[in-house]
N, C-alpha and C positions, 0 to 999 in steps of 0.2 A: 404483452408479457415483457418485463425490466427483466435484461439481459447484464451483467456485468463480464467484460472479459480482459483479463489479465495478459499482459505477455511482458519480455523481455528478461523472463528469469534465465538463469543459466550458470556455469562454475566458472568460476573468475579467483585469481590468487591472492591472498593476505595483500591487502597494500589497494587493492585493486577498485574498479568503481560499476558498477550496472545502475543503467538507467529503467526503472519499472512504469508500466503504462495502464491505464485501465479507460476501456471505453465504454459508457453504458448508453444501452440502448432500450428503446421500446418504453418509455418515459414521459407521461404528458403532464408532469407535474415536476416541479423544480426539491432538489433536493436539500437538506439544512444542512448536516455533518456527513463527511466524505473523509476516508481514511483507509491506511493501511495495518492490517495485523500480520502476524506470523506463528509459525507452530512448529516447535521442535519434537523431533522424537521422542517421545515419552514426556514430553510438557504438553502443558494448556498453551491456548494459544493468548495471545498476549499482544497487548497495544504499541503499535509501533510510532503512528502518528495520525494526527486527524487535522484537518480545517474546514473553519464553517465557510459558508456559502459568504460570509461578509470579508473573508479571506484569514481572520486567526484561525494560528497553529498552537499544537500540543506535541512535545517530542516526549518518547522512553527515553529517561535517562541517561540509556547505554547508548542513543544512538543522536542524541544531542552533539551539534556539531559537527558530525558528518553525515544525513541525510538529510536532505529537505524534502517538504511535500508542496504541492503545488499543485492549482487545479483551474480547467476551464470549464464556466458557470456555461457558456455560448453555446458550449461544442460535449458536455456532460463529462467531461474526462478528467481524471485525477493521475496525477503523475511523484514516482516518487525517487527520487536521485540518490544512488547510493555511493558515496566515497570510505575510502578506509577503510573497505570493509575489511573486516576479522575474522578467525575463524565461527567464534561465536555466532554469528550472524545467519549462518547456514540454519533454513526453514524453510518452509510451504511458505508462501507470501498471498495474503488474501487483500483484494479491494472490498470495502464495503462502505453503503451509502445509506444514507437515514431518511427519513420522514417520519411524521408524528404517529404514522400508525404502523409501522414494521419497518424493519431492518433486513434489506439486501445486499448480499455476499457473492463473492465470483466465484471459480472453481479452484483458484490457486495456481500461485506460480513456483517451482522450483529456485531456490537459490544455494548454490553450493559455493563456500566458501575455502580455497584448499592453502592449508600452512603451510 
């Protein structure tokens, strides 16, 4: 059974940086796109970043420039660096990973962003 598990959310100040992690497990097949979304209160949840397995990235616009994603193909894990963050930025922080025939999701991580 593919496990996805999230950690390193938490509240951190305007200005401030958290580093997000995601480890998947339970996997005997290699994944194509890996990425992070997020989900505001009373928003849809929404594309934060993605990279494929050859290592291209796709940033949200809003967060172009201060987040990078980054991922290990060896070890399954997607990582995502968060600088500047703003208040805006505060969500539920989801990893999720693809293959051609379904789309796995972790459970979410908190990120609170305080102005």
């Amino acid at each position: 059974q593919v496990q996805l598990v999230e950690s390193g959310g938490g509240l951190v100040e305007a200005g401030g940086s958290l580093r997000l992690s995601c480890v998947i497990s339970g996997a005997t097949f290699s994944f194509n796109d890996m990425g992070w979304y997020r989900q505001a209160p009373g928003n849809q949840r929404e594309l934060v970043a993605t990279i494929k397995r050859s290592g291209g990235t796709n940033y949200a616009y809003s967060v172009k420039d201060r987040f990078t994603i980054s991922r290990d193909n060896a070890k399954n894990t997607v990582t995502l660096q968060m600088n500047s963050l703003k208040s805006e930025d505060t969500a539920v922080y989801y990893c999720n990973a693809e293959v051609p025939w379904r789309s796995y999701w972790g459970q979410g991580t908190q990120v609170t962003v305080s102005s």
